[in-house]
C-alpha positions in Angstrom: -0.6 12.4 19.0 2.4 11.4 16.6 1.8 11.0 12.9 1.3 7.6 11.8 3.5 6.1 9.1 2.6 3.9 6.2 4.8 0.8 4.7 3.9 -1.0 1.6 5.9 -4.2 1.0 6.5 -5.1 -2.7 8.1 -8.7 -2.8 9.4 -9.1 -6.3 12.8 -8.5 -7.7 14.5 -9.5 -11.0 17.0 -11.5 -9.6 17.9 -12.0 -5.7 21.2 -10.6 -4.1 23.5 -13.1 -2.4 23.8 -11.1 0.5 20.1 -10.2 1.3 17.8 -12.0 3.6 14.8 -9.7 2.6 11.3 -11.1 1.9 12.1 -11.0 -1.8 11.0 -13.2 -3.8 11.7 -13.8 -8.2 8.5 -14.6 -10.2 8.2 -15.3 -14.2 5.3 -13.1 -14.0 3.0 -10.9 -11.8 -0.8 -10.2 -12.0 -0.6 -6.4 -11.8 -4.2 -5.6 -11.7 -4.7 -8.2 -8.9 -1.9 -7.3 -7.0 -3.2 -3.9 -7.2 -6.4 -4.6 -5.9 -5.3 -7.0 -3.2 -2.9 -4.1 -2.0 -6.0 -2.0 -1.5 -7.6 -4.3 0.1 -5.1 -5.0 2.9 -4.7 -1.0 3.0 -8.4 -0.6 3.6 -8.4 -3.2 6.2 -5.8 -1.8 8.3 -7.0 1.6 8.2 -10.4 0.4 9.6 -8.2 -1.7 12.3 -6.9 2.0 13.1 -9.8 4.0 12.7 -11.7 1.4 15.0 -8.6 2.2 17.6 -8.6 6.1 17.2 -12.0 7.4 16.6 -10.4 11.2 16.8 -8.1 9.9 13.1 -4.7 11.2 12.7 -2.5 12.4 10.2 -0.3 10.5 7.4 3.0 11.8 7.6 4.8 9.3 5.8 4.8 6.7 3.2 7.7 3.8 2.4 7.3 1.9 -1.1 9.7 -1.0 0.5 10.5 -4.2 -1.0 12.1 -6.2 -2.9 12.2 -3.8 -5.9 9.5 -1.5 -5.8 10.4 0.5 -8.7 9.4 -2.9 -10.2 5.6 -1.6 -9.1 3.7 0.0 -11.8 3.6 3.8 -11.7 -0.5 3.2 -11.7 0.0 0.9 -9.0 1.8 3.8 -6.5 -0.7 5.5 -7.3 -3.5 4.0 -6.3 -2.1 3.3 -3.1 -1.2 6.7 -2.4 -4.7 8.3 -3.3 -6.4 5.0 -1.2 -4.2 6.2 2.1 -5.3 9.8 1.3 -8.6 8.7 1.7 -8.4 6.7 4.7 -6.3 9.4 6.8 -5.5 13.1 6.1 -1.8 13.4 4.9 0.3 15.8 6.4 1.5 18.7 4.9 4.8 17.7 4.4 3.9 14.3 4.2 7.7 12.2 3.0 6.6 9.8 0.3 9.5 7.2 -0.4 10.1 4.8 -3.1 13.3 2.2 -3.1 14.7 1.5 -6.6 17.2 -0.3 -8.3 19.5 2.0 -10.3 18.9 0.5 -13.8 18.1 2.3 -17.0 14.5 0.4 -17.1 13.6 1.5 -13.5 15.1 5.5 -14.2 12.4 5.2 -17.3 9.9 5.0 -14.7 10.9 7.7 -12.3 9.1 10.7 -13.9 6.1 9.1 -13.7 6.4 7.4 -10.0 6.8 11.5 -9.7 4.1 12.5 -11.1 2.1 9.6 -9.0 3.1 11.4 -5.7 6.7 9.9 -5.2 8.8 12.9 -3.4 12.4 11.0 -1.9 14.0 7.9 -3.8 16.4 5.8 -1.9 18.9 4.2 -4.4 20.4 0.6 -4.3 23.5 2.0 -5.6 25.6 -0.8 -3.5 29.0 0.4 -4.7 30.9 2.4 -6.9 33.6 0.1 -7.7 32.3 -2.4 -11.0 34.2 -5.4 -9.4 32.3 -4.9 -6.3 29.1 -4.8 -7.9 29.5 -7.9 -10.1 30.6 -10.1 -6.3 27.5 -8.3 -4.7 25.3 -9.6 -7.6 23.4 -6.3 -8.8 22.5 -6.0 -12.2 24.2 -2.7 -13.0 27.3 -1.5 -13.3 28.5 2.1 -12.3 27.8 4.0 -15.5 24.4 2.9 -15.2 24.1 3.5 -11.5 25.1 7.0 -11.8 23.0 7.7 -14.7 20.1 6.5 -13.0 21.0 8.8 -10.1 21.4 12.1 -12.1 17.7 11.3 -13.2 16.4 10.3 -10.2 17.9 14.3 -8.8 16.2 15.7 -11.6 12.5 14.1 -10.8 12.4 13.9 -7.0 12.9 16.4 -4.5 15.1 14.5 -2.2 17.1 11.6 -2.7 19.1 9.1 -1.1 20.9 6.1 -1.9 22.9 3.0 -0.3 26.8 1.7 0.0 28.5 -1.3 1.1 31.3 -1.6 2.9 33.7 -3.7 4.6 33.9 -6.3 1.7 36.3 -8.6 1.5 40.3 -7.3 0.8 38.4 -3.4 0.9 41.4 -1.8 1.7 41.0 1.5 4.0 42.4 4.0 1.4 40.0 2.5 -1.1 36.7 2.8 0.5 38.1 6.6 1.7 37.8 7.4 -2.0 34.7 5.6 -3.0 32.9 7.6 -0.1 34.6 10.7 -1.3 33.1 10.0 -4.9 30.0 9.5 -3.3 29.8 13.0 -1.4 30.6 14.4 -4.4 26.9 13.5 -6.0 25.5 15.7 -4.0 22.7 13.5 -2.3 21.2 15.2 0.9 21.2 11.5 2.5 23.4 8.1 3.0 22.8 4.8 3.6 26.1 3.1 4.5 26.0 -0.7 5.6 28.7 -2.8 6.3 28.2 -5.9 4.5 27.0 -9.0 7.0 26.2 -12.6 6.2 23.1 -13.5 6.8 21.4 -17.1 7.5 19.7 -18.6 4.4 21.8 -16.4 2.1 24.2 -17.6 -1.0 27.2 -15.7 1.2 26.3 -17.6 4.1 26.8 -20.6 2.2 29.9 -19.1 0.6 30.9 -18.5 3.6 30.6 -21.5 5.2 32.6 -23.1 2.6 35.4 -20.9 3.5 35.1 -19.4 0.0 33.9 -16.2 1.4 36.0 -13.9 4.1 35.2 -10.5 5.4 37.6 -8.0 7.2 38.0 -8.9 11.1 36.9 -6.9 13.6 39.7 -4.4 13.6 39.6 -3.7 9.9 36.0 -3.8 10.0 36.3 -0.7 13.2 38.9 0.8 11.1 36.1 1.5 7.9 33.5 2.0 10.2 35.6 4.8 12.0 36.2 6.2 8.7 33.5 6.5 7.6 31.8 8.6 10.8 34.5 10.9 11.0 34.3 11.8 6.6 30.8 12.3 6.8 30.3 14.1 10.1 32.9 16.3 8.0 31.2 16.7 5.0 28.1 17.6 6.8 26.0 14.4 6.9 26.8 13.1 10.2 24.9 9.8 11.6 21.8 10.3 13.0 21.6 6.4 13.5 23.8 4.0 13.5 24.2 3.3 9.5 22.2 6.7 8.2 24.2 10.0 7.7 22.0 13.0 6.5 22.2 16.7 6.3 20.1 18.5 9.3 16.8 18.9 8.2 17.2 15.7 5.4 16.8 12.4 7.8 14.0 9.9 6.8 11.2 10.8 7.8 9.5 7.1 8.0 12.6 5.6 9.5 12.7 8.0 12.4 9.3 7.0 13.3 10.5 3.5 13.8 13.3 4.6 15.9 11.5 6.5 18.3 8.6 3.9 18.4 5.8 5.5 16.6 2.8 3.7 15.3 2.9 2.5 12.1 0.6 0.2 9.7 2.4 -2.2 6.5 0.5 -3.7 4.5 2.1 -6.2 1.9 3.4 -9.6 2.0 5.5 -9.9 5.3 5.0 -6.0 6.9 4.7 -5.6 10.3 3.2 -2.6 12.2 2.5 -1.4 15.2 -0.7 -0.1 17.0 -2.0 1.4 20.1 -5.0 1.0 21.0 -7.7 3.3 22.9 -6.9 2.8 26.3 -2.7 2.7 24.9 -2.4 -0.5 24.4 0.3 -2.2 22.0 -0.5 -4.6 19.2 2.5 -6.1 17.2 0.7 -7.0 13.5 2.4 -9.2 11.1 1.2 -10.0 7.5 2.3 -13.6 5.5 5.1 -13.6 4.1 5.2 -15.6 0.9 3.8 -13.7 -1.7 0.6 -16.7 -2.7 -0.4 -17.0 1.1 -0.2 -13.4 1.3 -2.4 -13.3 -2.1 -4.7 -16.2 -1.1 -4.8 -14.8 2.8 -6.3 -11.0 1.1 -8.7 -12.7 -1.5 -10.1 -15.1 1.7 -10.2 -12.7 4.2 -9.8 -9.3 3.3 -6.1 -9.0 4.2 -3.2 -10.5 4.4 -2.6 -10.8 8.7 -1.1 -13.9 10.0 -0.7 -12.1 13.7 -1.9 -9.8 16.2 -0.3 -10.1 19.6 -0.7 -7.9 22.5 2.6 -6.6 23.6 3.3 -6.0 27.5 4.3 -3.0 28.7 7.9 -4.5 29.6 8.3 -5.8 25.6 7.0 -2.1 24.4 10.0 -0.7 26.6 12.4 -2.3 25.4 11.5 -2.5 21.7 11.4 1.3 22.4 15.1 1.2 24.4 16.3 -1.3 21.4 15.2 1.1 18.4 15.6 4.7 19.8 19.7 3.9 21.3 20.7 3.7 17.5 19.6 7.0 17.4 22.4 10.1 18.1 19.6 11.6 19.9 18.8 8.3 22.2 15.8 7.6 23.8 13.8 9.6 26.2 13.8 7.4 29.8 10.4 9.2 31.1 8.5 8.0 27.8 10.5 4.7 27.8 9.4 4.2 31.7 6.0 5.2 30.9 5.6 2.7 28.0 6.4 0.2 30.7 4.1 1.3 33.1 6.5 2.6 35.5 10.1 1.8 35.8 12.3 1.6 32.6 14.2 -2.0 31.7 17.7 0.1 32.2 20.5 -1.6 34.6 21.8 1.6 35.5 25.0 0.2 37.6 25.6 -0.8 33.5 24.8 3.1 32.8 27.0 4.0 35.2 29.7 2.0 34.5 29.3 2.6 30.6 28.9 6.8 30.8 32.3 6.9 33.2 34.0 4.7 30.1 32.8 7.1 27.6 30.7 5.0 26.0 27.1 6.6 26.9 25.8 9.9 27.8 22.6 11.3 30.3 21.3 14.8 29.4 18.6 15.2 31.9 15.6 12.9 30.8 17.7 11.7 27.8 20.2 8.3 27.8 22.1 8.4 24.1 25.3 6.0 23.0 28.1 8.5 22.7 30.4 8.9 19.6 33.1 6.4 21.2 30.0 4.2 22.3 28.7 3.7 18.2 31.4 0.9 17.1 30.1 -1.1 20.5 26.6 -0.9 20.4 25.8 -4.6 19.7 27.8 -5.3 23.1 26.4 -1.9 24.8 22.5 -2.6 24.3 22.3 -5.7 26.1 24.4 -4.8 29.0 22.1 -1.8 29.7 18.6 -2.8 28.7 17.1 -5.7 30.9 15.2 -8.7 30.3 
């Protein structure tokens, strides 16, 4: 049996980005101490949910401090939580604790002590290294700061990792070749490189709407993205999904267990999880989103659910298909047609038709998007997997 993974939703930022659509939320103030203990709580819960499922237990092999800004989270706080899930499961010995942060000078205060509370890999909202680029993405810090906050977050965790946007708007080719190349030069084991989108509900979708907002088209958009595979898969970090480059050895942990459809339990306002039950059964969980219902929902009831659906063999297939062909290693079609309870959702005249193009690959039990496939894979995936 797989190790299970552990996400822990923390909703509150200082200010929200105009181009994210996360379940963050700005408040004047927090209760820490109840926050705390309502975190427990949903933590205990869905450890019992778990327990109840596996009698035989399993290991912890990694935790995800997601959010939001959970650098924002007392160092007390991450604590507790980690020493709770200790308690509830046996961690594994390598177990990959992550924490996001935001790379300001008040957050980098904290890092030493989110250390010292069992904190091991930081992923960085670094954004950009351009100060123009950060002031029309809406962070808070500039690039002095950002980088200062990095060099301390290498000196208190063993690995690190932090995020870039690109394709924004008149981001000329040449340009975003030498932010990336400053970036490599940091050091990081790790990159997180997303080109930006507009989401629905956003203050760039309304910007954009408004016509006061334009990104690159599709061709300059392929041109960056192009770019940017073939510098890192030089440098050493090549993508091991679709927007992630690491060195071998340093990819997430916590995110591969998503990709290849592992188990995993989130607790906090708005996580989701996954669980299989005794006789392998799935169960897609989600938790309330806004922060008070989530808060109200954990002091009522003991946690914060909203949702626990059964998921048919045919929806854990593709979910599976879905997640695991972002991956360069793609999916494994005897685990994907087990899942399903037989036959795997794949049209394979699409497979066919798609592997003599170039675009995807079969090695043996394996189907994986090729190199020339990656630019295409919001057209590829619903061509091959069926509904």
């Amino acid at each position: 049996m797989t190790d299970l993974a552990l996400y822990v939703h923390w909703p509150f930022c200082v200010s929200k980005c105009p181009y994210c659509d996360f379940n963050s939320h700005v408040r004047a103030g927090v209760d820490q101490a109840r926050w705390r203990a309502a975190l427990l709580a949903d933590l205990a819960h869905e450890a019992a949910q778990l327990s109840a499922n596996e009698p035989g237990g399993r290991r912890l092999g990694s935790v995800f401090f997601g959010g939001g800004t959970p650098s924002l989270m007392p160092p007390e706080t991450v604590a507790a939580v980690l020493d709770a899930a200790a308690g509830h499961w046996p961690l594994a010995p390598n177990v990959e604790i992550t924490l996001e942060a935001n790379p300001s000078s008040v957050e980098a205060a904290r890092f030493a002590d989110l250390a010292a509370a069992g904190v091991n890999r930081v992923s960085l909202g670094l954004q950009a290294l351009d100060d123009a680029a950060l002031r029309f993405l809406g962070r808070a810090h500039d690039v002095g700061e950002g980088l200062a906050a990095l060099d301390v977050a290498q000196g208190c965790f063993g690995r690190v990792s932090f995020d870039l946007i690109t394709a924004r708007p008149d981001q000329s080719l040449a340009a975003w070749e030498a932010e990336l190349a400053r970036a490599l030069a940091l050091g990081t084991e790790h990159l997180s490189l997303y080109q930006l989108t507009v989401e629905p509900g956003t203050r760039f979708a309304t910007e954009a709407a408004a016509g006061r907002l334009v990104l690159p088209d599709g061709d300059a958009a392929a041109d960056l993205f192009e770019a940017t595979r073939a510098m890192m898969r030089a440098a050493g970090l090549p993508a091991y999904e679709t927007s992630n480059h690491a060195r071998a050895g340093a990819e997430s942990r916590h995110n591969l267990t998503y990709w290849r459809y592992g188990d995993y339990a989130g607790v906090g306002p708005g996580a989701h999880g996954r669980r299989t039950d005794r006789d392998g059964r799935g169960l897609a969980v989600t938790r309330r989103r806004k922060p008070e219902n989530w808060l109200a929902a954990v002091d009522r009831n003991g946690h914060g659910i909203e949702a626990e659906e059964p998921l048919s063999p045919h929806d854990r297939a593709t979910e599976a298909l879905l997640m695991g062909l972002r991956l360069r290693e793609g999916v494994d079609v005897a685990r994907v047609a087990a899942l399903a309870g037989g036959v795997a959702p794949i049209d394979w005249r699409a497979v066919d038709r798609l592997e003599a193009q170039g675009f995807l690959a079969r090695d043996g039990d394996r189907l994986r998007v090729r190199e020339a496939g990656a630019l295409l894979l919001d057209a590829i995936l619903p061509e091959v997997v069926t509904g």
